[in-house]
Residue frames as qw, qx, qy, qz and C-alpha x, y, z in Angstrom:
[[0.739, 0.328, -0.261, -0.528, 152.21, 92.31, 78.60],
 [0.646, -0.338, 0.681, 0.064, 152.28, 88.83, 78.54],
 [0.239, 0.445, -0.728, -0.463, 153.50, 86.76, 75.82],
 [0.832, 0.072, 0.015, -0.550, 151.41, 83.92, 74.84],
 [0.858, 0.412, -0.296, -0.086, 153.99, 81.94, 73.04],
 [0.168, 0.602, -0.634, 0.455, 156.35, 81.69, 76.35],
 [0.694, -0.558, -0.450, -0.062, 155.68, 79.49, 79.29],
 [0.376, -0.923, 0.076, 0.020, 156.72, 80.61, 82.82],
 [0.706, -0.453, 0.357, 0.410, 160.41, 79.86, 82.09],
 [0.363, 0.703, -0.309, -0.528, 160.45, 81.79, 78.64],
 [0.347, -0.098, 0.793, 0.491, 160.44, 78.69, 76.95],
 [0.521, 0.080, -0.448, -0.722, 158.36, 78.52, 73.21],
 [0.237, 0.214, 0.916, -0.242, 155.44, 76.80, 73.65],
 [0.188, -0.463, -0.597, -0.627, 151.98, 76.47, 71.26],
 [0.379, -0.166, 0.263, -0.872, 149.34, 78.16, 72.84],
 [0.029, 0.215, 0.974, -0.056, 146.50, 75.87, 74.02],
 [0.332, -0.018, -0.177, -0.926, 143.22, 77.03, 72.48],
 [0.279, -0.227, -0.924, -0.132, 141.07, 74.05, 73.49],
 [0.020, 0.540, 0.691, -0.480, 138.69, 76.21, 75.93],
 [0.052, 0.357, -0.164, -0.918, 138.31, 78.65, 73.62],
 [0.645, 0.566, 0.432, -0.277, 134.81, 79.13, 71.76],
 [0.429, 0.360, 0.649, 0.515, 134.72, 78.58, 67.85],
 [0.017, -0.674, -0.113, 0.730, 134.40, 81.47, 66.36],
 [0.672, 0.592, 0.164, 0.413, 133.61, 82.39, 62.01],
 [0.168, -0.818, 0.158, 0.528, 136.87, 84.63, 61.65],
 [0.872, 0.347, 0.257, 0.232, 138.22, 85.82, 59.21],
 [0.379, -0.558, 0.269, 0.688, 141.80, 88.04, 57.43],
 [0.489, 0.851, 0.170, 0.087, 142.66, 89.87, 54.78],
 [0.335, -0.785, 0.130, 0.505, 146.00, 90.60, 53.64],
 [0.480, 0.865, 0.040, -0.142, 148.37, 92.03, 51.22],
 [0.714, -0.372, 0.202, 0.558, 151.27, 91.95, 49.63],
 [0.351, 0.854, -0.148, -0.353, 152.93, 94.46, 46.40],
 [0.636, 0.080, 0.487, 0.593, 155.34, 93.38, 43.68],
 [0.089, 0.893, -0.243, -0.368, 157.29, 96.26, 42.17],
 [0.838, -0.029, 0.524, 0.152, 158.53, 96.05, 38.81],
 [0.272, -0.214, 0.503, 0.792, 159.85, 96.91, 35.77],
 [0.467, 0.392, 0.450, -0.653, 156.77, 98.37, 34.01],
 [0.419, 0.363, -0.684, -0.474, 157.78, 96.10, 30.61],
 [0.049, 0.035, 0.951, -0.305, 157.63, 93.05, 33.33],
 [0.352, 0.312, 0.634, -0.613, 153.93, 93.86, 33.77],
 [0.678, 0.451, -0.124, -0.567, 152.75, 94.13, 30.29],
 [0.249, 0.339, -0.899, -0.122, 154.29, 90.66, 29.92],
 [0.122, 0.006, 0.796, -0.593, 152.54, 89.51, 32.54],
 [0.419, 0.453, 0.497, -0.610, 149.22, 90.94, 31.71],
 [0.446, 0.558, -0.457, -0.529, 149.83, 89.99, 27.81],
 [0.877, -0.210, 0.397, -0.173, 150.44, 86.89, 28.92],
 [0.583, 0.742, -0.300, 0.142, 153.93, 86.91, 27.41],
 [0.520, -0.545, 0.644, -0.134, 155.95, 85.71, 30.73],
 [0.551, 0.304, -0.744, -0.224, 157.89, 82.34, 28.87],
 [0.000, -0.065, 0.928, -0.368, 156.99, 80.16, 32.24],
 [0.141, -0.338, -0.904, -0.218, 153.40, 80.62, 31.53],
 [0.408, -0.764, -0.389, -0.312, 149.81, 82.10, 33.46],
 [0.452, 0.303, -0.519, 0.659, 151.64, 84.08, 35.79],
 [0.418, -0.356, 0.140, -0.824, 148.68, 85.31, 37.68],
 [0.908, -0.195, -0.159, -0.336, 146.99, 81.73, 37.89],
 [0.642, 0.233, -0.528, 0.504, 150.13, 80.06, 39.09],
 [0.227, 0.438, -0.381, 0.782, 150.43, 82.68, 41.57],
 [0.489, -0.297, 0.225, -0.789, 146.99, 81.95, 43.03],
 [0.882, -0.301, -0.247, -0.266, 147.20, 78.82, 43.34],
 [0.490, 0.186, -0.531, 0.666, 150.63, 78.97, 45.06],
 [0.188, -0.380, 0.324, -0.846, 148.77, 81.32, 47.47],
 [0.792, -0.337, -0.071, -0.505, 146.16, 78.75, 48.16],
 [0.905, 0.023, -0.425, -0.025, 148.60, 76.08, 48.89],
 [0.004, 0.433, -0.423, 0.796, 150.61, 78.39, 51.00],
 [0.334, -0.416, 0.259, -0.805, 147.89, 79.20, 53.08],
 [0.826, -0.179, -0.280, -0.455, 146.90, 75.76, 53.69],
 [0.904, -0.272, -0.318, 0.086, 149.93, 74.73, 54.93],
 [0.186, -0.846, 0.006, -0.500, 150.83, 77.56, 57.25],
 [0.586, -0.716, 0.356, -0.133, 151.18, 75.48, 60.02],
 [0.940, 0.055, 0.043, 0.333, 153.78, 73.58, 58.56],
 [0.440, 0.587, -0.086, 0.674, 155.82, 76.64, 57.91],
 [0.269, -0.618, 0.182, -0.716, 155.05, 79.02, 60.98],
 [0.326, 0.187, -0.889, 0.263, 156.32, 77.04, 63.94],
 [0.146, 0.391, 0.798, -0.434, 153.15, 77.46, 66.79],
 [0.567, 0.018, -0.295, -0.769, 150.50, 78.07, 64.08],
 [0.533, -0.067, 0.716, -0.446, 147.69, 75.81, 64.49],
 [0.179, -0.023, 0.808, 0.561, 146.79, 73.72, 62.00],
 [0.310, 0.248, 0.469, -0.789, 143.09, 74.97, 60.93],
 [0.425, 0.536, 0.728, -0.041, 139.58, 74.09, 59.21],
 [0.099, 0.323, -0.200, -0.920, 139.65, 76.59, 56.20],
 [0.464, 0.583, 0.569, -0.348, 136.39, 77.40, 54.76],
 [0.435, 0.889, 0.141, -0.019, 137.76, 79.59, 52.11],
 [0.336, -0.506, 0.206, 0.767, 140.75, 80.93, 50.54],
 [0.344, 0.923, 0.174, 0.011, 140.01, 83.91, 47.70],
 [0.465, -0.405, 0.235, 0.751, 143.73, 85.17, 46.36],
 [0.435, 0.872, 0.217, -0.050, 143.02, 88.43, 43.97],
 [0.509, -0.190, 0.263, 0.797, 145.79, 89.65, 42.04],
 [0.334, 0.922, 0.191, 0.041, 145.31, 93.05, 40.36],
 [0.646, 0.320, 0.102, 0.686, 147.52, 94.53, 37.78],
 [0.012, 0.937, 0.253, -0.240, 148.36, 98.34, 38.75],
 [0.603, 0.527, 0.147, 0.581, 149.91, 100.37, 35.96],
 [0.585, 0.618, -0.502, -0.156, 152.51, 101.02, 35.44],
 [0.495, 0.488, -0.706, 0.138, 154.61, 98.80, 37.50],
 [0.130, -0.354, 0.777, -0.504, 153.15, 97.25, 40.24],
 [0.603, -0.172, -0.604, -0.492, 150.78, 94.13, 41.18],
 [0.505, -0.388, 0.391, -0.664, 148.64, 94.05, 44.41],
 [0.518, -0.101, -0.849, -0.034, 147.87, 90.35, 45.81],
 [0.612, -0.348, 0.159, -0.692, 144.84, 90.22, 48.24],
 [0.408, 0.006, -0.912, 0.044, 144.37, 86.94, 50.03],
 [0.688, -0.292, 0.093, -0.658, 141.15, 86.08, 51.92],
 [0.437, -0.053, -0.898, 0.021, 140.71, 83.42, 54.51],
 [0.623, -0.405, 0.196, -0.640, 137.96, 82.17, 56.39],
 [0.524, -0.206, -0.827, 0.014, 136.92, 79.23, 59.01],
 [0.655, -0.625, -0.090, -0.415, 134.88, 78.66, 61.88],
 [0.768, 0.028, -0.527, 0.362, 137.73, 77.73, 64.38],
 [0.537, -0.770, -0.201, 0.280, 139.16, 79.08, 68.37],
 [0.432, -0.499, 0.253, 0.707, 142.10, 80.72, 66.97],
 [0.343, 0.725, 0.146, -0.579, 142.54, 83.33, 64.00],
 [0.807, 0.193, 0.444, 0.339, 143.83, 83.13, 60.39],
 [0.162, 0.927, -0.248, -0.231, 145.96, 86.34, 59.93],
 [0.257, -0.616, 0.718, 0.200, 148.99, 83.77, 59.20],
 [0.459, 0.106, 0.725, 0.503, 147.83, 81.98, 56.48],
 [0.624, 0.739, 0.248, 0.055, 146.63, 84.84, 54.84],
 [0.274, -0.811, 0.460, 0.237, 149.89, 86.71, 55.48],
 [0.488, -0.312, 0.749, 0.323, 151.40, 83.38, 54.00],
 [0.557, 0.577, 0.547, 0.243, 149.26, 82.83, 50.95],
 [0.337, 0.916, 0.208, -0.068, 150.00, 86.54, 50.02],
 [0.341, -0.745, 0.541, 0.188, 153.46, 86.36, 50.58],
 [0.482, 0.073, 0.753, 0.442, 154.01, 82.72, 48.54],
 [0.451, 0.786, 0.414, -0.086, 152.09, 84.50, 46.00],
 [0.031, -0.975, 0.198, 0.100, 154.39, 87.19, 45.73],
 [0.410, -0.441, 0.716, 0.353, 157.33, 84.80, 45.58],
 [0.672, 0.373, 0.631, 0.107, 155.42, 83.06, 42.90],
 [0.210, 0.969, 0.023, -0.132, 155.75, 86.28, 40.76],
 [0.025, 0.783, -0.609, -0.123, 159.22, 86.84, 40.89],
 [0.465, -0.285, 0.815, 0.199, 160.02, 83.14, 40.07],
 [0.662, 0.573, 0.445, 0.189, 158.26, 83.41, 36.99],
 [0.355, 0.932, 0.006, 0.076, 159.02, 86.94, 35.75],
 [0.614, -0.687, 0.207, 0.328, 162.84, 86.58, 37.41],
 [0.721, 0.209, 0.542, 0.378, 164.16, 85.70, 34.06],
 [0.341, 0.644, 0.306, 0.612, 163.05, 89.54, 32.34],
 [0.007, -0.769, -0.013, -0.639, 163.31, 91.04, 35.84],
 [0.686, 0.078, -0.523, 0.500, 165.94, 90.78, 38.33],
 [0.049, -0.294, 0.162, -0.941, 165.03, 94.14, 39.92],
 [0.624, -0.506, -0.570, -0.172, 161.69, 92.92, 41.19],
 [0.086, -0.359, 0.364, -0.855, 160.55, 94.10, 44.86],
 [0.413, -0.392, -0.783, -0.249, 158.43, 92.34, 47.01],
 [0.105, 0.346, -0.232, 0.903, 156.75, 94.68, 49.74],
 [0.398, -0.241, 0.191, -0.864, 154.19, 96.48, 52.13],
 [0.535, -0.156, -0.826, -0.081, 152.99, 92.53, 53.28],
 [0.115, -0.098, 0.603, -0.784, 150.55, 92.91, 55.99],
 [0.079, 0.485, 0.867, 0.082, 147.14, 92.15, 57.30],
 [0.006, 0.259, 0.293, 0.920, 144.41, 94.53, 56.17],
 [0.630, -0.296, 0.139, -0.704, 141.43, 93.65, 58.20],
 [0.234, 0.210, -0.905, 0.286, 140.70, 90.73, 60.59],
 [0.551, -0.378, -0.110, -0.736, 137.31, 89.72, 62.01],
 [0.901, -0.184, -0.392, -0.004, 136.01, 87.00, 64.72],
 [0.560, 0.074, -0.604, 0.562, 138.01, 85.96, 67.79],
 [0.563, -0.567, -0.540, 0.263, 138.12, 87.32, 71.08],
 [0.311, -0.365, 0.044, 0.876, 140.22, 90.29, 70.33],
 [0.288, 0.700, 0.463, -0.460, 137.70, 91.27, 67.95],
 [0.620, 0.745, 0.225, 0.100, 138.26, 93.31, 64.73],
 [0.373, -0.597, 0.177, 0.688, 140.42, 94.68, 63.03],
 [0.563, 0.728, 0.224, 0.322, 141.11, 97.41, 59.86],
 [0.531, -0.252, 0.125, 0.799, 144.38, 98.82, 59.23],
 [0.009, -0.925, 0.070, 0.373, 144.23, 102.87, 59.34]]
C-alpha cells in the first residue's frame, strides 16, 4: 500500500491534488458525550451557568471545521459549501453531535467534519465541566462519505 502522505524518502509531504477533477463530496460524522444524567437536564433546561450550551457548541463546530487545515497538518485548505452541526439530546445521559460538510472541491472533507464534531464535543465539556467532571467524550468517527475518487462510503 502506498502512503500518500510520504514521498520516496518517507518524508511528510501534502499530497498534490491539482490534476484531480472537482468533485460535490461530501461527510458525515459523529461524536458522543457521556454524562451525568443531571448534566443533561441542565443542559436541555437550559440551566448550564455558562449559557446555550447546544448553540455554543454548534457554532464551535462550524468554526472548527472551517479551520481544519490550520489544525490537521496536510489538510487542504477547502471551499465549504455547507456545514450543518445537529446536536441531539439522548436520555438519560448522553448527547449525539452530527456534523455535515459539503463542497465542490479535488479532495474530501471527512477532516473537517471529524473536526467540527470533535470541537463540538469539547465545547460541551467546557461548559458543563463545572457540574460534571466525569464527562466522556467518545465513538468520534465518520459515518458516511460521498464524492471523490474512492467513492462512497457508510459505516456498517
Amino acid at each position: 500500500m502506498e502512503l500518500t502522505h510520504l514521498d520516496e524518502k518517507g518524508a511528510a509531504r501534502m499530497v498534490d491534488v491539482g490534476d484531480k477533477q472537482i468533485t460535490q463530496r461530501e461527510a458525515l460524522a459523529q461524536a458522543l458525550v457521556t454524562m451525568k444524567s443531571e448534566t443533561l437536564t441542565l443542559i436541555t433546561t437550559g440551566q448550564i451557568p455558562k449559557g446555550d450550551v447546544f448553540s455554543c457548541a454548534r457554532i464551535a463546530g462550524i468554526m472548527a471545521a472551517k479551520k481544519t487545515f490550520e489544525l490537521i497538518p496536510m489538510c487542504h485548505p477547502l471551499p465549504i459549501n455547507g456545514i450543518n452541526i445537529e446536536l441531539l439530546a439522548q436520555a438519560p445521559n448522553k448527547v449525539r453531535i452530527l456534523a455535515s460538510v459539503k463542497c465542490d472541491y479535488k479532495t474530501g472533507v471527512e477532516m473537517e467534519a471529524l473536526t467540527a464534531a470533535s470541537v463540538a464535543a469539547l465545547t460541551i465539556y467546557d461548559m458543563c465541566k463545572a457540574v460534571d467532571k466525569e464527562m466522556e467524550i467518545g465513538e468520534i468517527c465518520v459515518l458516511k462519505k460521498t464524492g471523490g475518487k474512492s467513492g462512497n462510503f457508510i459505516k456498517k
